[in-house]
Each structure stands twice: as C-alpha cells, then as structure tokens.
N, C-alpha and C positions, 0 to 999 in steps of 0.2 A: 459469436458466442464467447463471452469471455470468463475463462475459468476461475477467476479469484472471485468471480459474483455467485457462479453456480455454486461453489465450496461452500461459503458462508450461505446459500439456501440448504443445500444440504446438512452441513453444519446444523444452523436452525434445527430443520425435519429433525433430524437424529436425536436431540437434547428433548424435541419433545417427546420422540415417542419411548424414549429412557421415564421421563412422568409419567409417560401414561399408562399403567400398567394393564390395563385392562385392552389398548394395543397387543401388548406384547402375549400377552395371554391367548388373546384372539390370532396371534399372528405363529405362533408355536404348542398353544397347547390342544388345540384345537384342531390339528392335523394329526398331532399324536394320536386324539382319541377317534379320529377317522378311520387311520389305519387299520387300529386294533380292532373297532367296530364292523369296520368293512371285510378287514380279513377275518375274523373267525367268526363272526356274526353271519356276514352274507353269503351263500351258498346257491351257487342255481343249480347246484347234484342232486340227483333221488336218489337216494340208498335207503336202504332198512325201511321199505314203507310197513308200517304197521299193520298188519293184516292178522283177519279170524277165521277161523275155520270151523262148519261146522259138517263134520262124517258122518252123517247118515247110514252110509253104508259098512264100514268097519272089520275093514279086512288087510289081509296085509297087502295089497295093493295101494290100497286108497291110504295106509299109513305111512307105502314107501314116497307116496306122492307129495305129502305135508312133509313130510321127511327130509327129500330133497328141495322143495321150497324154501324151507325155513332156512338151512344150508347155502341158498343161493345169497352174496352179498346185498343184493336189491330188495329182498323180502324179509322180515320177521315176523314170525308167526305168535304173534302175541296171546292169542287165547283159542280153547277149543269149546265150541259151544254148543249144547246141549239143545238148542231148539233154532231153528230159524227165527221165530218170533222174535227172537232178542239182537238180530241181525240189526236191523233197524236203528232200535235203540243205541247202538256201537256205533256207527255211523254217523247219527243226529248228535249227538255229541262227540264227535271228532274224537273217538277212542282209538279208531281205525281211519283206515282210507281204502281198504281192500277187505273186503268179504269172498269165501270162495266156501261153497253149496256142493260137497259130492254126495247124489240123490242114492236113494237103496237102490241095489242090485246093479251098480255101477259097473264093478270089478266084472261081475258074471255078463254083464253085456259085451265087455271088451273081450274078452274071453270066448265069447261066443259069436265073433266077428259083428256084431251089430253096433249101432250109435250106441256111443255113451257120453252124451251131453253133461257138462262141468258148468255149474251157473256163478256168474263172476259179478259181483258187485262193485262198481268204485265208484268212489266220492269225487264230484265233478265241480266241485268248488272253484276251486284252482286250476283252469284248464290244462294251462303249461305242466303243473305237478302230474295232472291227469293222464295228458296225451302218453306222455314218458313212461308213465306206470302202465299206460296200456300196450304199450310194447314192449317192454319190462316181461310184462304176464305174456301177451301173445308167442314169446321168442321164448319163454320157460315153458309153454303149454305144446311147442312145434320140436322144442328140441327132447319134449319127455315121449311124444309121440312117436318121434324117430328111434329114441331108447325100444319101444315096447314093437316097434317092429324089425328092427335087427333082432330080439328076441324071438319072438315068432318066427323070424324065418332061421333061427338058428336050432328052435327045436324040429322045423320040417326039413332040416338039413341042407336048405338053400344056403348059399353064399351069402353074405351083408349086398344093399343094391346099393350102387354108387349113384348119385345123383348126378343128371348130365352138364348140370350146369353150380360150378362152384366159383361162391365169390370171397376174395382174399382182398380184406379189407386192412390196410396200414394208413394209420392216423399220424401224419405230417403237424411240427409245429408244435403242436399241446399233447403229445402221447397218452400221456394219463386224463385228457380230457378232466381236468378238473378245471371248476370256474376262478378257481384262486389264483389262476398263475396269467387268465386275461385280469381278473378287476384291481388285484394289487397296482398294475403299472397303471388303470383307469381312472385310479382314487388320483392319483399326483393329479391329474388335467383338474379335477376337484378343490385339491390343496391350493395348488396355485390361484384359480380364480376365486378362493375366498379369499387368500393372500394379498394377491394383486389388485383385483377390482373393490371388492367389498372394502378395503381398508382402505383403499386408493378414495374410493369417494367419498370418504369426508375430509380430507387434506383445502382442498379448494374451498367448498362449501365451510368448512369452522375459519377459514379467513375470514369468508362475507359475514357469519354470524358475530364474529369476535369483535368486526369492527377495522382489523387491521389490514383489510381488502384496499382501504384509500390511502393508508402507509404506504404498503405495496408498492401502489403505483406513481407514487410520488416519490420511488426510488430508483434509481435507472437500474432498471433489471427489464427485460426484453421478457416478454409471454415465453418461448422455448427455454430462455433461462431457468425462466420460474419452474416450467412443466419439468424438466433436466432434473431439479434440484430436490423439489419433489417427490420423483421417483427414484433415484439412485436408493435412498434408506430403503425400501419396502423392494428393489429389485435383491439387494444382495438380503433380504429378510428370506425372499420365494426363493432364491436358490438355495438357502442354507435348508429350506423345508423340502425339498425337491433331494439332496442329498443324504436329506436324514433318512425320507423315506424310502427313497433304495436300500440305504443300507437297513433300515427295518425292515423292510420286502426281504434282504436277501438271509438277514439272520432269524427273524421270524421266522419267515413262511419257507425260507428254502429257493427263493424265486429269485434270477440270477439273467445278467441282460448278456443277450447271445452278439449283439452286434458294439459297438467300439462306444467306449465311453464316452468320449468329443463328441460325437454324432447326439447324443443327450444331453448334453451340454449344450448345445446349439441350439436344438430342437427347443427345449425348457426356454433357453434363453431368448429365442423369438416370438414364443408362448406367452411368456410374462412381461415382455413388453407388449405385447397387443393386450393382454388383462390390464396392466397400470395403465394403457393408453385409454382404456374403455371405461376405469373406475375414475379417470380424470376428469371424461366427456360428461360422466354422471355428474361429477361433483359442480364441476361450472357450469350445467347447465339449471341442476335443480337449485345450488347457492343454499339447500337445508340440511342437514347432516341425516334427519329425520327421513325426511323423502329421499336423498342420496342413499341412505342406507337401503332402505325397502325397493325401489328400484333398481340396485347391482345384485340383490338376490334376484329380483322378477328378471332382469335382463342377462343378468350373465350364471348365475350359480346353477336356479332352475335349469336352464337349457344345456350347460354343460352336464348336469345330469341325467337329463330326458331326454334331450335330442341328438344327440353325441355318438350315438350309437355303441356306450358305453353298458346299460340295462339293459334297454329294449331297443330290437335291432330297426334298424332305419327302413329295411326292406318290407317289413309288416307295417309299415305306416303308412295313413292316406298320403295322397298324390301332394296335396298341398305343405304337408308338414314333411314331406321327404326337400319340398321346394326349400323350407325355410330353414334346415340344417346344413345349405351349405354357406350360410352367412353365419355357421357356431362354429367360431375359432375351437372348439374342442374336438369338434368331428376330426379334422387336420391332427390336430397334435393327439389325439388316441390313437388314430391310423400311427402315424409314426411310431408311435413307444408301440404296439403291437409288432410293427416291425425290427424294432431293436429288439423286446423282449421273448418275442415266441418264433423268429421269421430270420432271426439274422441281415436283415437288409441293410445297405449300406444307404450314401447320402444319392448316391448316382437311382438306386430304385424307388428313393421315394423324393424325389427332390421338386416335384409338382406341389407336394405339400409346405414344403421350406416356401416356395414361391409364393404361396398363396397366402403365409400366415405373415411374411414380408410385405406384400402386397397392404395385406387387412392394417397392420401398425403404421406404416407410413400415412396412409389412407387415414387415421383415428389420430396419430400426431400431426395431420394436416388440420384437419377438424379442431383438435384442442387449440391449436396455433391464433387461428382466422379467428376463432369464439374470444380467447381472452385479447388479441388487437381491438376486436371492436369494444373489449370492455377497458381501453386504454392500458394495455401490455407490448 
C-alpha cells in the first residue's frame, strides 16, 4: 500500500465533503440532535403515573390512603371523582392510567377485622408501562397494609410482628436505576453507524454515478488503497462525534465512564471501522447513492437500534431473532460501553467482544477488497 496515493484519496474525500454541506450536516448535526432527543425525550422510568380517585366512602382513613398515595414519587393523584361512571371516561382518553374505587363502608370493614376490597383500574395500553405500575400499586397496597397492622396490634398492646423472612435488596452498576445513564452510552453505537455506514455508502456508489469509477481505475491505485483513503475522512468525522458525545453525556446528563478512557477509544475505534467497512460493502455493491442510502438504514441503523439490545432486550425475542443479533456489530460494542460506563470493566473482562468486532472488520475489509479487484482495483 503506498502512502502518497492513499493521502491524495483521502485528500480528494476531504475537499469534498468540505462541498458538501449537507455531509457535514448529516455527519455532526444530526448526532447533536440524537443526543438531546434521546436523553431527555427517552425514558423507560414510570414515575408520577396519573391516577384518579374516586372515595366512596369518605373518612379519614380512606383520605389518609389517597394522602399517602399521592405522596408516593410513583403516583399523582390528579383528580378526585365524584362518580365512578366518569371513571371510564378518564381513562379512554388517556387523562389517567390509574383509577382507584374505595367502595362505602371500607374504613368500617377494616376496622371490624373483615375484607375490604380496593378496586384498581389500569390502562393496559402500554404493557411494559402497565406491568410496572402494577407493582408500583401492588408494593404501595402491601406496604399500607403492613402500616394498618402494626397499628392494630399496637392498640392491643402486641409487639410490631417481624417477618421471618427479609429481603435486602442493593442495586450494583446503575443505583439510581435510571434508564438515562444505560441509553446515553447506547445512542453513540447509533451516532457512529449513521456516521460511518450511512455516509460511507454513498463514497463508492457517487463514483460509479459521476462517471469517475473508469478514471479510478485507469489510475494505479490498488482497491484497499482506494477503500484506506475513503474511510480515513468519515473515521476521524465518527471519532470526533463519539467524543463530543461523552463529553454531552457527562455535562448534560451527569453520566461519567467508570472504566479508562483508551478502553473507549479502542472500542469506538474497532466499531467504526467495521460501520465504514459495511457502509463501503453497500456502496460497491448497490453502485446507486439512492439504494446505497435506503439500504445502510435497513441494514445497519435499523438493527443497531432494534436488535442491539439497546431498547428491547434481546432475551424477550423469539429464538430466531435472538439468532440474528449476534451478526449486529452493536450488540458487541453496547456490551462494551455498558461495561465502561455502568460496570467498570476493563479490556481483560470484556475482550471476547474486541475479538469479535476485529474479527467482523477484517471479515467486511476482506469482502470490500475481492468486490472492487473483480471490478478492476
């Protein structure tokens, strides 16, 4: 490979995509507004579910109930309603997602050691929202239970009853369990395959359209030359967008990587060469900027967003599509940044992954190699 041919491709690449602004556009401004979209737009947290209430019975029992509800972070009790009939209606138009029915003579059933059933309505639209809010309510319905009977037995002058079995639950990794502090570090595998693939594949293909694909090759430049010279502009493009967004990650959102900076480096860096390798494969295979295009979305954006185990977790998908995400260079590189950023792990814990996204680039630079020899490279 001889460097003073690669310079002058790269060279070339560079002067154009200084023209083309709508590159560049695409290649930085377009991750900016990911970011910012993803981190305060995206949320997979239930808090404050909206809920109504309608007391029936209307005592200071059943007010200390809504009381404490409303009080819990996960609930706000948005209205108190006058009839059940109008229960419905809140509901069917998504005013609420939580209805809660305390029927007459509640208070005096509890009081007089009998059932006192509490009717609970929720909005099952949204399973995931749903499942959550029903243990949300379950675990505020068991813990007011427990309230009302340490009271009872403290007016029969019983002791409080310890339960025999106690469980001490400590959350490793993400403590505050919030979703912002996985999807920040999950948007970059994002950034980069719109960076690297999507813009990578039209580089090749606006050759063959332009005309200048039989220049090319009537110039002694070797196929890896060309693919080299190609990808250098758009690799230091994804790194520059991979460093912005940490540092937006960390001064944004507060989200700060627990394991060693090089380890990121690296990671990103064998990342986005398997993305420009893949946006390459597209562009000389399709030779149209048109289909190049719509194809590095179908093939690489889509699935680092869907199959990556970045939204929806890999383990709740059928048999066959759990098959086909270990051929998505993102699944690897999320794994990684999860373990730099929530896990502290170093290269030595996750270095099956380095191997396999090594593996995938060499594999896709062999591919681009053998395609443009047979097209005279």
């Amino acid at each position: 490979m001889n460097p003073v041919r690669v310079q002058a491709i790269i060279r070339k690449e560079f002067y154009h995509l200084i023209r083309d602004y709508r590159s560049l556009y695409l290649a930085f401004a377009i991750p900016l507004l990911l970011i910012l979209l993803f981190g305060y737009a995206l949320s997979l947290d239930v808090d404050n579910v909206e809920t109504v209430v309608v007391d029936q019975d209307r005592t200071d029992l059943s007010r200390d109930f809504i009381r404490r509800l409303d009080a819990s972070p996960y609930f706000h009790v948005k209205a108190h309603l006058a009839d059940t009939r109008i229960v419905g209606d809140w509901l069917d138009r998504d005013r609420a997602t939580v209805a809660i029915v305390i029927p007459p003579d509640w208070t005096e059933n509890l009081r007089s050691d009998r059932e006192a059933p509490l009717q609970i309505l929720l909005d099952g639209s949204d399973p995931n929202f749903a499942n959550i809010a029903r243990g949300y309510i379950n675990a505020f319905v068991e813990q007011y239970n427990g309230k009302l009977l340490a009271d009872f037995l403290s007016r029969q002058g019983f002791e409080p009853i310890r339960p025999p079995l106690e469980g001490r639950v400590r959350v490793w990794f993400n403590e505050d369990l919030e979703s912002r502090n996985f999807i920040i570090p999950g948007i970059i595998a994002v950034i980069i395959m719109i960076v690297g693939a999507i813009l990578t594949s039209l580089v090749i293909a606006r050759e063959y359209e332009n005309g200048t694909m039989e220049t090319l090759k009537s110039l002694p430049v070797t196929g890896m030359e060309l693919l080299v010279g190609k990808a250098v502009p758009y690799f230091f493009i994804g790194l520059t967008d991979v460093l912005i967004s940490v540092f937006m990650g960390q001064v944004l959102f507060g989200i700060v990587m627990k394991a060693g900076f090089w380890v990121m480096i690296l990671a990103s860096s064998l990342y986005l060469g398997v993305a420009l390798a893949l946006g390459l494969l597209i562009s000389t295979v399709t030779k149209s900027q048109l289909v190049a295009n719509q194809g590095a979305i179908l093939i690489t954006y889509l699935p680092s967003l869907l199959l990556s185990d970045f939204v929806f977790p890999i383990a709740n998908m059928p048999q066959a599509l759990q098959l086909l995400t270990y051929i998505v260079p993102a699944k690897y590189y999320i794994e990684i940044l999860s373990g730099i950023y929530l896990k502290n792990l170093g290269l030595i814990q996750m270095w099956t992954n380095f191997v396999v996204l090594g593996v995938m680039f060499l594999v896709l630079a062999g591919i681009n190699g053998i395609l443009l020899k047979k097209e005279g490279l």
